[in-house]
C-alpha positions in Angstrom: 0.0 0.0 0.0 2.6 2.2 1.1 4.7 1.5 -2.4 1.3 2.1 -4.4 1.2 5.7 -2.3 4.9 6.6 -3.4 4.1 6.0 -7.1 0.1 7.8 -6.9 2.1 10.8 -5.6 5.2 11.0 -8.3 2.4 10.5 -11.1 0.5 13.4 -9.4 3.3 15.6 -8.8 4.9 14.9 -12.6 1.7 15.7 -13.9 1.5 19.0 -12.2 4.6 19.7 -13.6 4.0 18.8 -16.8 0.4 20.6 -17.1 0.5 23.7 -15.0 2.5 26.7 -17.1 5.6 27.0 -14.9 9.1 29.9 -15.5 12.4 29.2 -14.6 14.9 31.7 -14.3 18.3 30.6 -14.5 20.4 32.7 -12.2 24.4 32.9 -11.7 27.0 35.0 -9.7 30.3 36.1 -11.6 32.7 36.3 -10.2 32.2 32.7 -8.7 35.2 33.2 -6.7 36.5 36.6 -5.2 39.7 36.0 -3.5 41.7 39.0 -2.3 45.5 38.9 -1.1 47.3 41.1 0.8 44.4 43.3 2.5 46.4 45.5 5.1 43.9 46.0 8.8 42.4 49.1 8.9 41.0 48.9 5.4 37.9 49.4 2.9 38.1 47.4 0.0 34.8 48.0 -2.2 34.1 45.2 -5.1 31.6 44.5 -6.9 29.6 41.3 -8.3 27.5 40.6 -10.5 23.9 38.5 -11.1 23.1 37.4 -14.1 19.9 35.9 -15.5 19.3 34.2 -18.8 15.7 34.9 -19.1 14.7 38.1 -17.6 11.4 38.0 -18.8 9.9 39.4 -15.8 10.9 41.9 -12.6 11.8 39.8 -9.7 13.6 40.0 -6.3 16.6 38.9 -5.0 17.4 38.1 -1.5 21.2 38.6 -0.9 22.5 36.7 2.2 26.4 36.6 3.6 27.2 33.3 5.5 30.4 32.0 6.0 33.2 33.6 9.4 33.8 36.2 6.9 30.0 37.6 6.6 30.5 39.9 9.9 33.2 42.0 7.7 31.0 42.5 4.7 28.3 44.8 3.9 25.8 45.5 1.4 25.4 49.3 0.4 22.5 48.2 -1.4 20.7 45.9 1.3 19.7 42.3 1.2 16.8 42.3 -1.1 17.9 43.5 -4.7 15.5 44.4 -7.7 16.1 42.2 -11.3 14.8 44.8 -13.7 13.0 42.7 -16.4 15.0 43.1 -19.8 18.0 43.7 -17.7 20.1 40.3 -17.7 23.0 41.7 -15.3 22.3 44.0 -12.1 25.8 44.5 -10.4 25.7 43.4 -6.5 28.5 46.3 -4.9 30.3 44.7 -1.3 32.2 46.2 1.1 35.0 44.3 3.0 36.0 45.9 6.0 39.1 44.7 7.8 38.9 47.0 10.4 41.0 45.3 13.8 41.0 42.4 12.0 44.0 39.9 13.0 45.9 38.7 10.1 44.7 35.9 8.8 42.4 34.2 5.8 38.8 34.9 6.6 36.5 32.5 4.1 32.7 33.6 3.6 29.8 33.2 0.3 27.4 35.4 -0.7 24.1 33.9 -2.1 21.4 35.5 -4.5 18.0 33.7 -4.5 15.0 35.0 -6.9 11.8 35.0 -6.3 9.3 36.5 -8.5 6.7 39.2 -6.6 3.2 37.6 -5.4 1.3 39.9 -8.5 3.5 38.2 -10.8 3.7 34.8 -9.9 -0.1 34.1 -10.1 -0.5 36.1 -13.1 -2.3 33.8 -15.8 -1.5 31.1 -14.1 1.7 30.6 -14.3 3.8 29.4 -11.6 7.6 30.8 -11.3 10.7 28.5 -9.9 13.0 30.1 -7.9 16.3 29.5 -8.5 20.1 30.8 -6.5 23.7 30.9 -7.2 26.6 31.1 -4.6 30.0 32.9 -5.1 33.2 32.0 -2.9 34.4 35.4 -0.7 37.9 34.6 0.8 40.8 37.2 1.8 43.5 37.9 4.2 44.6 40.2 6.4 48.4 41.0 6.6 50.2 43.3 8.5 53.3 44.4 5.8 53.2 47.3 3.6 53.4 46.5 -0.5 53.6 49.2 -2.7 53.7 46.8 -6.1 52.5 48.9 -9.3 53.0 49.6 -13.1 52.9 52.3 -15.5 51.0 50.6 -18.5 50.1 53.2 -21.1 50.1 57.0 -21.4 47.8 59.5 -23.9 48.5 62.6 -25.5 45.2 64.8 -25.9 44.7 66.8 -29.0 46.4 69.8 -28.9 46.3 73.6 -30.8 49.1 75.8 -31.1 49.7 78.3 -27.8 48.0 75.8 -25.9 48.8 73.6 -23.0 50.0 69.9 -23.7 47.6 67.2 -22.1 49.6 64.4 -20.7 48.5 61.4 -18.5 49.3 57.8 -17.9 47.2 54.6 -16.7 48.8 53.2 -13.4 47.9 50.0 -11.7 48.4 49.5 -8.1 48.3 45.7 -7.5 49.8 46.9 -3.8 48.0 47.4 -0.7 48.7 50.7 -0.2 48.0 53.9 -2.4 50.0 54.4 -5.1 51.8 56.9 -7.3 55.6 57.6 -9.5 58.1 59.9 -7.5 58.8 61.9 -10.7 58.4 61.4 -14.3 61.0 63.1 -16.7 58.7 64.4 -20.2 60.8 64.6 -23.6 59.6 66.1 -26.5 60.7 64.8 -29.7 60.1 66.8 -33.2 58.7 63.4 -35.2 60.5 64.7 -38.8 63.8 66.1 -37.5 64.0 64.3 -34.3 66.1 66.8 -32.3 64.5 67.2 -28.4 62.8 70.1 -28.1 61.5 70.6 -24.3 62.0 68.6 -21.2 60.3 68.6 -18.0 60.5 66.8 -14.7 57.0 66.4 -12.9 57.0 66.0 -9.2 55.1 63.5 -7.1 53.5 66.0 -5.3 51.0 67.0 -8.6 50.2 63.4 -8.8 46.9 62.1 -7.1 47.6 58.9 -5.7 45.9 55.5 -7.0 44.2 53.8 -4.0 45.2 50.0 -3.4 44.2 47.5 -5.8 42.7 50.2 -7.7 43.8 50.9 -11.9 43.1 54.7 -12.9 43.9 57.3 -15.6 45.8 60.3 -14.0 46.3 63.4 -15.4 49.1 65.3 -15.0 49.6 68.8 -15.2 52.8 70.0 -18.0 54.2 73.1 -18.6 54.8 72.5 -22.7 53.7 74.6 -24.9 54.9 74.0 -28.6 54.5 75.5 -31.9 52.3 73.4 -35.2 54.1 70.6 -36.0 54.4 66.6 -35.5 55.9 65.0 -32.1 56.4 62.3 -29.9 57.1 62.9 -26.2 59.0 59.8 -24.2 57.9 59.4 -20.1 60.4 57.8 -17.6 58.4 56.9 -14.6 60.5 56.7 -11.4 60.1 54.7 -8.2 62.6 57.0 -5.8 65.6 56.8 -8.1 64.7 53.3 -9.6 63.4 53.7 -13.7 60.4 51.3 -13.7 59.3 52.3 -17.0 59.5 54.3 -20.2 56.8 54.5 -22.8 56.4 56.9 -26.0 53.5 58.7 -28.1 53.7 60.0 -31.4 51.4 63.5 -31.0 50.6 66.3 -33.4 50.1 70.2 -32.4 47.2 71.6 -34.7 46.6 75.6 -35.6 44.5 77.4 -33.5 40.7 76.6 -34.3 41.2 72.9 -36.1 39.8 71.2 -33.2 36.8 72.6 -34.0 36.2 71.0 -37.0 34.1 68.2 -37.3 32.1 66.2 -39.4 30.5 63.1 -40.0 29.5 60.5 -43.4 25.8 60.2 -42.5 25.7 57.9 -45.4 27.5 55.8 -48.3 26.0 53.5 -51.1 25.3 52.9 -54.8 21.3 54.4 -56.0 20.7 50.4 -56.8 22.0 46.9 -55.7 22.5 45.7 -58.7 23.4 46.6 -62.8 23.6 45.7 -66.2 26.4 45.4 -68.0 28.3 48.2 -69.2 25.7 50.8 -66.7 27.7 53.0 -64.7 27.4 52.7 -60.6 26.0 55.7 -59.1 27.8 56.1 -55.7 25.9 58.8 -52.9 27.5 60.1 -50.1 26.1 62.5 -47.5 28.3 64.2 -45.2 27.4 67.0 -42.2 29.2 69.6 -40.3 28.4 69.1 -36.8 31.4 70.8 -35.5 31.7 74.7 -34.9 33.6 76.2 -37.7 33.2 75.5 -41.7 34.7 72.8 -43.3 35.5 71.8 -46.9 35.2 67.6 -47.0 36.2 65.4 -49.8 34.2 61.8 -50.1 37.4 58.9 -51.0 35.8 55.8 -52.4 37.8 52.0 -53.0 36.6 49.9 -54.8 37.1 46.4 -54.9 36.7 43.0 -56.6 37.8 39.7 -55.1 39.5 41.5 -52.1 41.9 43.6 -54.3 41.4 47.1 -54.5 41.1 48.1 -58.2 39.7 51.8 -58.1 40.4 54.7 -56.2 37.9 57.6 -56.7 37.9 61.4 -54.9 35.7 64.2 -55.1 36.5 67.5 -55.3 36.3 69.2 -51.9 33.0 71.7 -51.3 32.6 74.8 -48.4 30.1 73.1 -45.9 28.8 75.6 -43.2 28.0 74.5 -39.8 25.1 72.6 -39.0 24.8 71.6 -42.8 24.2 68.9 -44.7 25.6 68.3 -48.4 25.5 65.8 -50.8 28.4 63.5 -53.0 28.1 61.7 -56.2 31.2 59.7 -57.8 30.9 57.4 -61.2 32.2 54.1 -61.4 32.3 52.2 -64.7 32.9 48.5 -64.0 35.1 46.0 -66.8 33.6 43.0 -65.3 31.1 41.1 -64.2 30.6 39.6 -60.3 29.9 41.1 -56.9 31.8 44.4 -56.0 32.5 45.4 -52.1 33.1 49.6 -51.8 33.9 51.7 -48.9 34.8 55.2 -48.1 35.2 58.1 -45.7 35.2 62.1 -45.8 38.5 63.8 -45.2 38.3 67.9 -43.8 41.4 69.4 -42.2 43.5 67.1 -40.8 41.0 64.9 -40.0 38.7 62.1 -41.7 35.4 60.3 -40.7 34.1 56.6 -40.1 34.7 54.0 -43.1 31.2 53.0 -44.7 31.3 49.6 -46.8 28.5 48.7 -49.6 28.3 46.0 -51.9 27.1 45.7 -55.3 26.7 43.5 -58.1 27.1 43.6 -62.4 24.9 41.6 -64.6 27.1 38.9 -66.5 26.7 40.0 -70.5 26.4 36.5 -71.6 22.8 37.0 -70.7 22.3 39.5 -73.2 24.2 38.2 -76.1 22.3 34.1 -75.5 18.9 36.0 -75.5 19.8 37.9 -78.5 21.4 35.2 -80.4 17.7 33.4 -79.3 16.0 36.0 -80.7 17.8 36.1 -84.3 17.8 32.5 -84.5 14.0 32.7 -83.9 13.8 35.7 -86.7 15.8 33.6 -89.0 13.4 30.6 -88.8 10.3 32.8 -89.2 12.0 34.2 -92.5 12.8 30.8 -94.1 9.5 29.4 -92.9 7.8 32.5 -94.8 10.4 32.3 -98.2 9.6 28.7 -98.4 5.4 29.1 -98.1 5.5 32.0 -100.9 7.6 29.7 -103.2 5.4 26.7 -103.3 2.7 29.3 -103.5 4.4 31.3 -106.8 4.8 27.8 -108.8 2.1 26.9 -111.4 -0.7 24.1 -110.3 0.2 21.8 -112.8 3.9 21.7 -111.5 2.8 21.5 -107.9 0.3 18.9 -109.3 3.5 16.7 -110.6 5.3 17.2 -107.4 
């Protein structure tokens, strides 16, 4: 009896499954694991994690929880319960680990998001909604030691008129557990054609803001060059007391005053059809607008090519565009073969040039034309002989025909 009751209930409960609508909402935590080295006591480290769902067809909640000997040293700025937007497949979770008076040590905790769709919605229509829950993996650890460990990994030159002030900064990461920043950095300027040095500076530490620990940043840095039109590169030596931990260079270009303003872009690029006969010439439109704040004068540059080789090069002649205006290009192309063609092109103005937009077309093959035409005169040909060969029998006398 009691056997029969296990196998009554499995039937009944399969069948619910199976006949009342149901959701699932697949959720996950990323990182799964968030292990920190090297915290020092006394600190704030703020990180962030994130929930994803693969169907976010509906709004639902999440309820956030921290178990684990770690979960006393992290918060949640944003509480416990978190909103899933519907449409929105990742909603970032931000934690904060505090070691403050914390021993050294390696303190191990999770942090565990589990769904559940809102009363309204889960009885809407019927439909019953599974809640699901993911678990990431918190562990750090405590030391008591100092470690200033960081890298200068890039630098950027910002775009630059005549008379004005060079923009120079550099991206630093500071893998170290305290904050972070070079004790000086020596700034060459190059001329790029001659390549004589033209101005050096030496910025101090003291202009530098300082990167926080485990923290990667852009800084800026305030120079003191001012150079004349021309093309440069500048060289940066970043120094760590009197240790050189790094040197990186940037090709740069001074403009005249008011170039910056300039600015344009190709609204649009294509051919007036997709595809043409043989021997038609290809139409090719451009449109190009001044959104910048001065006047410009573009010129549309279209390539053409055929089987990934470039076998055209066409340039219009440049026209006086004022600002806020829109104009209008038009460039001929008369193809030697047929096949599929790819194109693409860009407006030039100044010193500067737009987006690259790519089109396709296609030419007819001409052995279409010359089989229907050779139908066509075979067809004429037939009807002719067909018509000389009725009027002769008819144009002989009725005796001769009678013979025949």
């Amino acid at each position: 009896m009691t056997r029969f009751a296990l196998i009554a209930t499995s039937c009944l409960v399969a069948l619910f499954v199976f006949t009342v609508p149901s959701q699932l909402f697949a959720l996950g935590i990323s990182p799964s694991e968030l292990i920190l080295d090297k915290l020092p006591s006394d600190f704030e480290y703020k990180a962030t994690v994130t929930i994803s769902r693969g169907n976010p067809a509906t709004s639902v909640d999440a309820d956030i929880t921290l178990t684990g000997p770690a979960a006393q040293y992290i918060s949640l700025p944003k509480g416990t319960t978190v909103v899933l937007e519907k449409g929105v497949q990742q909603t970032p979770i931000p934690i904060v680990i505090s070691t403050k008076s914390l021993a050294t040590g390696v303190y191990e905790g999770t942090i565990t998001a589990t769904e559940k769709p809102p009363a309204s919605e889960e009885t809407q229509q019927g439909v019953t909604t599974l809640a699901t829950g993911a678990t990431a993996k918190i562990k750090f650890t405590v030391v008591d030691e100092k470690i200033e460990t960081y890298a200068v990994e890039k630098i950027a030159i910002g775009e630059t008129e005549e008379n004005n002030i060079i923009g120079f900064s550099f991206y630093l990461s500071n893998k170290g557990n305290v904050s972070a920043r070079p004790t000086k950095i020596i700034l060459s300027y190059y001329d790029n054609i001659t390549g004589e040095l033209v101005y050096t500076e030496v910025i101090d530490a003291s202009t530098l803001v300082p990167v926080s620990p485990f923290h990667d940043e852009w800084i800026q840095v305030k120079t003191n060059a001012k150079l004349p039109v021309g093309k440069y590169r500048i060289t940066a030596e970043f120094y760590k007391g009197e240790e050189l931990i790094g040197s990186l260079t940037q090709p740069f270009q001074v403009f005249p005053a008011g170039t910056l303003a300039q600015k344009g872009t190709l609204v649009s690029l294509g051919t007036d059809k997709e595809t043409y006969d043989a021997g038609e010439s290809v139409k090719i439109d451009g449109t190009f607008r001044n959104v910048g704040e001065i006047g410009v004068i573009p010129e549309l540059t279209v390539e053409i090519f055929k089987d990934d080789k470039r076998i055209e090069h066409l340039v219009s002649s440049g026209t006086f565009v004022p600002v806020g205006v829109q104009t209008n290009f038009s460039l001929y192309y008369d193809p030697k073969e047929a096949g599929l063609y790819r194109g693409q092109g860009y407006t030039t103005y100044g010193p500067f040039k737009t987006d690259t937009i790519e089109f396709t077309f296609t030419i007819k093959s001409p052995m279409l034309f010359v089989a229907i035409g050779i139908a066509a005169l075979t067809a004429l040909l037939a009807l002719i002989a067909w018509l000389v060969a009725k009027r002769k029998r008819r144009s002989k006398p009725p005796q001769l025909q009678q013979n025949l």
